[in-house]
N, C-alpha and C positions, 0 to 999 in steps of 0.2 A: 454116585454120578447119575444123573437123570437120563435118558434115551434117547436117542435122537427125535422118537415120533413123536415124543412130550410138546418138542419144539416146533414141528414139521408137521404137514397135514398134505398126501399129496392131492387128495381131492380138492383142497383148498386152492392148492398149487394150480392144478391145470383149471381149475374153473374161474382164477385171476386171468392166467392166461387165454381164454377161451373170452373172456369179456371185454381185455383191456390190452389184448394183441394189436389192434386198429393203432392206438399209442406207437407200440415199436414199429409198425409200418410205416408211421409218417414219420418218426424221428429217424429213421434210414433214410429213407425217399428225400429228407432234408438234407439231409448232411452228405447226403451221394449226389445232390444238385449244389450245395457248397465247399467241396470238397476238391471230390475225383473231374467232373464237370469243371469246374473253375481252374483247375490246372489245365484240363485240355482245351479253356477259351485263351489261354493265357498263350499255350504252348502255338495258336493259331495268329498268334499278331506280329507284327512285322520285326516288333522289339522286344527282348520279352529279355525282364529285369530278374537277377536272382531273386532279391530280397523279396518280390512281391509274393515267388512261394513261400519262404519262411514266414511272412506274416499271416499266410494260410495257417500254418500250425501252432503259431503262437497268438492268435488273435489280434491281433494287429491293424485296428481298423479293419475290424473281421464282423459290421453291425448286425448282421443277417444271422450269422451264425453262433454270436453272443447270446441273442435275441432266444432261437431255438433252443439252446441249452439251458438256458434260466426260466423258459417257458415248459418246458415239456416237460420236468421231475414235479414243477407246482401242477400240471392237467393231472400228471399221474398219481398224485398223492390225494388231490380234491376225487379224482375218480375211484382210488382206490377205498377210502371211506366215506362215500356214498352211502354205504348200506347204512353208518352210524347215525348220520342224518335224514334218514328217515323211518318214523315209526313203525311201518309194518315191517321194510325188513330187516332191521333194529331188533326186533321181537323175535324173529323166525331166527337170524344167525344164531343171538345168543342162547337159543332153545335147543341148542344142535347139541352133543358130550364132548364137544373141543373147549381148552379152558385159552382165555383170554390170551395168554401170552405167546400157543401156539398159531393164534389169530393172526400174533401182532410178525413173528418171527417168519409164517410162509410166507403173509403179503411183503413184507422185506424182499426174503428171496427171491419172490417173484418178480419184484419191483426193480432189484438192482440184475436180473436177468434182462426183462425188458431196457435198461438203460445200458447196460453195457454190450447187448447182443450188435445192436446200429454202429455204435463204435468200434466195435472188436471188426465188422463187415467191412465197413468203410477204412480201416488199418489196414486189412488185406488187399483190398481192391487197388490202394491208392500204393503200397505194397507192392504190387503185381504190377504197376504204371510204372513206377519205377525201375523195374527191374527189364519191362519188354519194350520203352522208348527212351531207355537210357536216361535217366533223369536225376544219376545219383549224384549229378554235378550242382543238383540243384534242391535239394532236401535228400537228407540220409534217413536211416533209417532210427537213429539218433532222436531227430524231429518227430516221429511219427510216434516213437516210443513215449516221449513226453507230452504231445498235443493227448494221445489218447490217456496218459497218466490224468493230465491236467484234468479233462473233459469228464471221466470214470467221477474224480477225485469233485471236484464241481458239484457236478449233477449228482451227488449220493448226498453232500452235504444240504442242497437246495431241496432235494425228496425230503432227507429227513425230517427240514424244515416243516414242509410243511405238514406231514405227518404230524409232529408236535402239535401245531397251531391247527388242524384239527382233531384234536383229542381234547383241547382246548373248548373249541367250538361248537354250536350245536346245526350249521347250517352250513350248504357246501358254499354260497356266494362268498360267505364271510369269510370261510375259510382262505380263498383264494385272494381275495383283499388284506386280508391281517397278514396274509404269507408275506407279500410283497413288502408289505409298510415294516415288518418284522426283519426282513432281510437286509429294508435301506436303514433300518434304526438304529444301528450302531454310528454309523458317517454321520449321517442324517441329523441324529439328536445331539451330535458333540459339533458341527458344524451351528446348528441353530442356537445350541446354549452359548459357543464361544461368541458365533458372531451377537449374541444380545449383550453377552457380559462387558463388550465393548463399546456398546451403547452405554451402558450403564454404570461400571466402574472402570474408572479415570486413568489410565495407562495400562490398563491389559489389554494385550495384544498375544498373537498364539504362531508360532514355528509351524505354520501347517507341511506336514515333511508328506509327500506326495507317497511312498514307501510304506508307511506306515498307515496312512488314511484309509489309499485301496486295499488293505490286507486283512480291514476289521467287517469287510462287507465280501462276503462271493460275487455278489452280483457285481459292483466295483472291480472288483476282482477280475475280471473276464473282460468285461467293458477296458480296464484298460490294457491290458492283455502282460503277456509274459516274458518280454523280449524286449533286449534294446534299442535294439535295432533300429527302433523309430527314430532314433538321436532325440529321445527325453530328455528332458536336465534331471532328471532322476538315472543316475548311471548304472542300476543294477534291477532288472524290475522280474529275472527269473524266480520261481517259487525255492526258495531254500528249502534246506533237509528240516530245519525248525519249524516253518511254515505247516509243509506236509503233514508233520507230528500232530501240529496243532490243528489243523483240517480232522484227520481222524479219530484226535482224541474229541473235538468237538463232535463229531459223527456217532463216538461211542454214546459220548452224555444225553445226546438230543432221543438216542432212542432209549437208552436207559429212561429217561423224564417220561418219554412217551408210554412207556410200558408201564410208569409208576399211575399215572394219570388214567390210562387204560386200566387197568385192576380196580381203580376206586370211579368210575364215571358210574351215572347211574343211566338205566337203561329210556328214562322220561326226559332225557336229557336231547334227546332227536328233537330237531326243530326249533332250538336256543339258541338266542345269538351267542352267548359264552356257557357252556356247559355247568362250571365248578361259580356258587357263587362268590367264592370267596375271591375267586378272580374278576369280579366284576364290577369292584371300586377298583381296580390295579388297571383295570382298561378305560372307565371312566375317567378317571382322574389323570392317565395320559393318556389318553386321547387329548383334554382340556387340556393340559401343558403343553403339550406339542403346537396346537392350534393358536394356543395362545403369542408363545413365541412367534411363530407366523407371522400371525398380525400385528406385534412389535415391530417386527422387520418390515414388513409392508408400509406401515405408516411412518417409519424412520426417516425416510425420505423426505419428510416435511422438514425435517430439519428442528424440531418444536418436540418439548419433554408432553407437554399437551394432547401433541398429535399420537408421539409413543406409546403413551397411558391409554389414549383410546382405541389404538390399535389392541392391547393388550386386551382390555377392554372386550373387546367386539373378537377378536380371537377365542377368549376363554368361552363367552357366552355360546358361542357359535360351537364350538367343541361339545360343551359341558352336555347342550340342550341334543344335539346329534348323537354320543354315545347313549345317552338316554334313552333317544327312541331305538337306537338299532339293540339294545340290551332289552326294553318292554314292548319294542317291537308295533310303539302305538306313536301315536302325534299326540297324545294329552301326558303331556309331561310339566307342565307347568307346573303340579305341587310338589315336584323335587329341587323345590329351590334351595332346602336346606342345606343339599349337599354341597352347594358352589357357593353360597354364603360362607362355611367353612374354607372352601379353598379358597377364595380370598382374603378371607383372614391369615391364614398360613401364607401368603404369597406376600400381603403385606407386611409382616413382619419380613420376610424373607428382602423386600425393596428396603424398607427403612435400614435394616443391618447394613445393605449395599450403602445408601445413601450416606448413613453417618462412618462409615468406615471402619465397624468395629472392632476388624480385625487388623487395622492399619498398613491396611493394602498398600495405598494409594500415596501414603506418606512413604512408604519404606524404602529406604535407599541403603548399600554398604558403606560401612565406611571405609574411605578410601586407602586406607593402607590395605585392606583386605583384598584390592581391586587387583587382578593380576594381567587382566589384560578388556576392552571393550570392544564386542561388533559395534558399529556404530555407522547407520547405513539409511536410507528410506523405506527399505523392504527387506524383506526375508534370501532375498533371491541368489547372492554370492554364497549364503549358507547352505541352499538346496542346490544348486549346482554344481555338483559334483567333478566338473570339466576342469572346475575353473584352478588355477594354480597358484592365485593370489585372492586375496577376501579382503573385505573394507575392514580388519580389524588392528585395532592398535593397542602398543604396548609401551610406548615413550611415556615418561611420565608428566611431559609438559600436557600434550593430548589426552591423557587420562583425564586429567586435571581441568582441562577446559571443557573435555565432553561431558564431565561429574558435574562441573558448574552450571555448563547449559542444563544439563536432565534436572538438576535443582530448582532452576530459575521456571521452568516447565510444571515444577511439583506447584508452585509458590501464584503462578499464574492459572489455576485450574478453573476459576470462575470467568478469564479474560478468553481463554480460547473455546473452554467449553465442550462436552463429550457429541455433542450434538449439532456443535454449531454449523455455521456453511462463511467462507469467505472466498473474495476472487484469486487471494493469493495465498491459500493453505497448502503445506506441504507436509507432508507422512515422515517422520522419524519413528527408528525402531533402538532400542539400546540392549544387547543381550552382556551380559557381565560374567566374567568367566571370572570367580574367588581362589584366591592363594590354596583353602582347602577343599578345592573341586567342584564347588556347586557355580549353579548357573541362576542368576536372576535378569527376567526382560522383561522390557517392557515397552510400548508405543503409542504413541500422543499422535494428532494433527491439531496444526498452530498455525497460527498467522504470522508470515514468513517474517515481513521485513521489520517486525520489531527485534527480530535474534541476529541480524548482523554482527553485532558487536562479536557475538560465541564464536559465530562460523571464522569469521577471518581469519584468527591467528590458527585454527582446526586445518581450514582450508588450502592457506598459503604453508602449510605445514610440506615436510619432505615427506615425511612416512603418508597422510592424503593424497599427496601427487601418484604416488608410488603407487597405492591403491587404484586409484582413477585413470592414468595413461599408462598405457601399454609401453609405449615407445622405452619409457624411464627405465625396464625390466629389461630394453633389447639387448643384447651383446650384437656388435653389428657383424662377425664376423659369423655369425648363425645366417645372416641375413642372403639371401641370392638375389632381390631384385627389388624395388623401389619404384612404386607408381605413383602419381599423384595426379590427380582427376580434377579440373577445376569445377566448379559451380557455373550452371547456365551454357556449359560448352561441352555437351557432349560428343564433339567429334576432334578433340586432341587428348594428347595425356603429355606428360614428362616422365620417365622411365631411366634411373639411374640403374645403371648394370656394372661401373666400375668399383670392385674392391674400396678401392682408395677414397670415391669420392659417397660412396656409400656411410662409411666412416664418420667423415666430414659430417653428411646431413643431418646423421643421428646424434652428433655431436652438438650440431647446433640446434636442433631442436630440442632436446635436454636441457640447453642453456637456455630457452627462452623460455620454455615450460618452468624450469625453477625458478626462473624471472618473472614467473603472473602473478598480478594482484588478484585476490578478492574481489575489485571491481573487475579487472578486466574478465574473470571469470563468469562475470555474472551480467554483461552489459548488453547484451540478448545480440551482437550482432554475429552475422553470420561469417564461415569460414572461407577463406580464399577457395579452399580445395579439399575433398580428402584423401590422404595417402595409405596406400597399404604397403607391406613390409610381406614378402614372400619368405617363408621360412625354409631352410635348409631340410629336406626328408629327414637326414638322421638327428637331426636337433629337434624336432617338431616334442617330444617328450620332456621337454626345459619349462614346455609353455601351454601345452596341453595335455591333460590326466583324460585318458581312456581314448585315445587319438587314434586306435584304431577301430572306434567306433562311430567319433565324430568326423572324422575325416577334414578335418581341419587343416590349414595350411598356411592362412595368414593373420597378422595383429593389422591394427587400423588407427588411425590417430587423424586429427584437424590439421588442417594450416590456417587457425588462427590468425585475425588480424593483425594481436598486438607481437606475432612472433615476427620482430625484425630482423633477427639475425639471421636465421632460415633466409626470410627473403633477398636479405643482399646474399647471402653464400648463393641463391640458386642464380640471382643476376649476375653476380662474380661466374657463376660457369655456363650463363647462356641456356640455365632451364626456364627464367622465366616468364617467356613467352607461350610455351607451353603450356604452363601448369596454372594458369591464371586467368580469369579474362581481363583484358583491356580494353579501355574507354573506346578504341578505333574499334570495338567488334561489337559495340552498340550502337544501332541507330540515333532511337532516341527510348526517354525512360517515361511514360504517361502516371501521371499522379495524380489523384482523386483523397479530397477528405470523407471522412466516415465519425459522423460522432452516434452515431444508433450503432448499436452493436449488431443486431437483427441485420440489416442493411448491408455492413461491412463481411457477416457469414453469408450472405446470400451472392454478395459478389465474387468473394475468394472461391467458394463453391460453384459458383457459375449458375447459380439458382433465379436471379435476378435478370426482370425483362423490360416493361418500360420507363421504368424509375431511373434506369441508365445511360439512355441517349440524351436526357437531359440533365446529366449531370455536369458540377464545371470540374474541369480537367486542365492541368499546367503539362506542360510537353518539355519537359528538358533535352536540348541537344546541343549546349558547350560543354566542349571536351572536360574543362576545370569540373562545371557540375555533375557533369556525369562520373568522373573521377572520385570527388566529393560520395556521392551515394554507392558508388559502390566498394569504397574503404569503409563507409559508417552503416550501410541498413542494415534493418535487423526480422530476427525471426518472426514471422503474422505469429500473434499473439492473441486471440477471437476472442479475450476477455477486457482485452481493452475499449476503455466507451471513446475514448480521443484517438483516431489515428489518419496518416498520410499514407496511403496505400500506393505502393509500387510496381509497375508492368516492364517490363525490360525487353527491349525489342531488337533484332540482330538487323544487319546492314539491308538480309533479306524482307525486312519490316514482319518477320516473324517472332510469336511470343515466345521467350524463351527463359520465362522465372519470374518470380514475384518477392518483394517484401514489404516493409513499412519501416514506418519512421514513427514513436510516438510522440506528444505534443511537448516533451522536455527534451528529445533528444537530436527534434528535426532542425535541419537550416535556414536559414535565412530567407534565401533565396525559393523558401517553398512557402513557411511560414506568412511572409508578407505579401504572395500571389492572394491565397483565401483571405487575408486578413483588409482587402481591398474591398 
């Protein structure tokens, strides 16, 4: 077994110290102005909220202090080899009888002294706060043990970092640059690959699980901090016992690497942007890929395969000719075109394979006996929300069978909607498939809505969709304590059911008209009489919300719907619906303007619009029928429509009190033939 001083040097030791002590100065000085200071701003205001210390220690919208911990292990590792990057004292260290590895193992030590001393100070201090202003009602000591875990645990793996990435290197700027780009590369380059492969092959789409994103990056890591507390839809974001593992099993490797790379650097190596040549088609060639994606993504937005290709294009160039100069270190790089000639021959093959499908991605569907159950939703979102106690996924066979159809009809349609295209009426589907023997296949398109009617209807007027979509349809009313309903345009009444019995009733009859909607009426853009909310009983709140002592939740929500008539006569039957409604007597009058520029019709809903609008023509509606008429049929401003009758609604006070429109299929008469004069 070798000796300790093999490993150890302490002149090494106190002459890191003696150089790169200013470091742990200011990363105390930091964190004892983010810290102990920011409890006692906190403990000084009028109101002063628990959770806002717990976010202290868990990071928690904690920017300032994120910031310092991911900044100050990358100063201390660029400063601490320094000497390697530059040639005289490059030559003088290595000339000393200490062999490399005890080089590499004092600066450690001294390194993870420096980092943990500020922390370990700031534990006591804040420590010490607690214990002589009584504060243990308001972080324990529980919190302090993990903020300082996390923070130790962090900042060793962010050091190592960059230690690695300069033994790599032969220059401190680079070094501190490559740390960073190093650090976000993991997120960073599975983010840029998935969001291209979406551009490019035909229903991939990706579960981005929030949990897992932030866990492959430290820096992420911290940024979004370690606690729930925030009420994320991620319902777990504390560092697990697996995590930890994986943090110091990483921490072993990066210095293990570091020490391998150490023993073989050569000493001419000071002053290189990349030390080892062998790693310097491995940075050239990503760097180029990186950059290239980029500019895929940049120029995606044109909406044109054209525009893509030249983003790709002007990304790789852009890359290719940059890592060049920072590896030669010169601006005459022009006779290394060879090398990016090759990479885009290798990338082109790599688009063609995309293109012709050769792996039959894009075709591939199960078949449907295998199918055991499908998400089947516009987004990801019911999956990553872990609150939530119901999910848009279905298991009837008639739904299977419709959803399998439509994603078929989508496979078959790939050149009509297009991976690129743009339309006014596109909408997002996602289809995740759960197989009889455990695997999952998803996948997500964007289509042009209204030629898929036909799939949706019998999906949507389904029981198990409803059940999905309205809360109400899940209520048991007997959980229920209290019943509001908020009309539209009147915010100074409500209707407020408080009796058992007639509670019952409502939810009875909403149920019934809710499995009474059509497919049109679900999709006829007009707006809702009212919204109601449903107060949940304390001890039931667990029936209908997962982790509710975190989200503090209490109530479900649902529309009153136009076409719900049976609601409406049950609330006239018992005298709520004066209340819960507005009526034509609580309108003045309703001011109506056409719009056929779309430009025009967002500048007025926005209120952006100045002379162009005193001379505009305007119908004034003030018979009660008409005004009745518009406010059973408008519908929601829609700012992608070029044809519209735009709505103002004005109370008895000739105050504005809401807007809508009418568009040119679904307006009246009586509006229609005013412009048409």
């Amino acid at each position: 077994m070798k000796p300790v001083a093999s490993f150890f040097k302490p002149g090494v030791f106190l002459n890191d110290f003696h150089r790169l002590g200013w470091i742990g100065v200011l990363h105390t000085l930091g964190l004892l102005l983010l810290i102990p200071v920011q409890i006692l701003m906190i403990m000084g205001e009028s109101y002063v909220d628990p959770l806002r210390f717990k976010n202290i220690f868990y990071y928690n919208n904690q920017e300032f202090q994120s910031f310092l911990v991911v900044i100050m292990p990358i100063i201390l590792g660029m400063c601490m080899l320094r000497y390697l990057q530059v040639k005289n004292s490059v030559d003088m260290i290595h000339s000393l009888p200490i062999k490399r590895s005890a080089l590499l193992g004092t600066h450690t030590l001294a390194a993870l002294l420096l980092l943990f001393l500020p922390v370990l100070i700031v534990f006591g201090t804040t420590l010490l706060m607690q214990t002589v202003l009584n504060l243990g009602s308001y972080y324990t000591i529980v919190d302090l043990l993990k903020w300082a875990g996390f923070t130790m645990l962090i900042e060793t793996t962010i050091y190592l970092v960059s230690i690695f990435i300069g033994m790599a290197v032969g220059m401190t700027i680079v070094q501190g640059a490559v740390t960073l780009i190093f650090l976000f590369l993991p997120a960073g380059l599975l983010v840029l690959f998935a969001e291209n492969l979406k551009l490019l092959l035909y229903g991939f789409d990706y579960n981005w699980s929030g949990v897992i994103f932030t866990k492959i990056s430290p820096v992420l890591r911290v940024l979004e901090g370690f606690d729930a507390a925030r009420h994320s839809w991620v319902a777990k974001l504390g560092m697990t016992a697996g995590e930890i593992i994986a943090y110091i099993a990483l921490c072993l490797i990066l210095y293990l690497l570091s020490g391998y790379l150490y023993g073989r650097r050569k000493l001419e190596a000071a002053s290189q942007s990349i030390a080892f040549p062998y790693l310097r088609p491995v940075f050239k060639y990503g760097v180029t890929f990186c950059t290239m994606l980029v500019g895929g993504l940049y120029f995606a937005g044109q909406h044109s395969y054209a525009w893509l290709f030249f983003g790709y294009l002007i990304g790789s160039l852009f890359g290719y000719f940059i890592a060049e100069m920072i590896i030669k270190k010169s601006v005459r790089v022009l006779n290394s075109s060879k090398g990016y000639v090759l990479f885009c021959l290798v990338i082109l093959i790599l688009f063609l394979g995309i293109k012709f499908d050769i792996l039959g991605y894009e075709r591939r569907m199960p078949e449907l006996s295998e199918v055991k159950s499908i998400y089947f939703a516009d987004n990801f979102y019911s999956l990553q929300d872990q609150r939530l106690t119901k999910q848009e996924t279905y298991v009837q066979p008639d739904n299977i069978a419709n959803i399998y159809a439509f994603h078929k009809a989508l496979i078959q349609d790939k050149n009509e909607n297009g991976i690129l295209g743009k339309g006014e009426s596109r909408k997002n589907v996602v289809f995740v498939y759960q197989l009889q023997n455990g695997k999952k296949l998803t996948r997500g398109y964007s289509f042009l809505q209204g030629k898929y009617a036909d799939y949706f209807k019998p999906i949507e007027e389904s029981e198990e969709y409803k059940k999905a979509r309205y809360d109400v349809l899940n209520i048991n009313f007997m959980d229920v304590e209290k019943i509001t309903i908020s009309p539209e345009m009147n915010s100074s009444k409500q209707a407020i059911v408080l009796k058992p019995e007639e509670i019952k009733e409502a939810i009875e009859m909403l149920k019934k008209d809710i499995h009474a909607q059509t497919y049109e009426q679900m999709h006829n853009g007009i707006k809702p009489w009212a919204s109601i909310n449903f107060l949940i009983a304390e001890d039931k709140l667990g029936k209908y919300f997962k982790n509710n002592g975190e989200t503090h939740e209490r109530s479900l929500s649902a529309s009153w719907e136009k076409s719900y008539r049976n609601f409406a006569l049950w609330l006239q039957k018992k005298g709520y619906l004066k209340e819960a409604r507005i009526l034509p007597a609580e309108v003045s009058y309703i001011s109506v303007e056409e719009y056929t520029n779309q430009q025009e019709f967002k500048e007025k809903v926005f209120g952006t619009d100045t002379g162009r609008d005193k001379s505009k023509k305007r119908l004034y509606l003030t018979e009660k029928t008409q005004l009745e008429y518009c406010l059973n049929n408008y519908q929601y401003i829609d700012l992608e429509k070029k044809g519209v009758y735009y709505l103002r609604f004005y109370n008895n006070n000739k105050e504005f009190i809401g807007d809508g429109m009418f568009d040119q299929k679904n307006a009246p008469e009586f509006i229609t033939d005013f412009f048409f004069k």
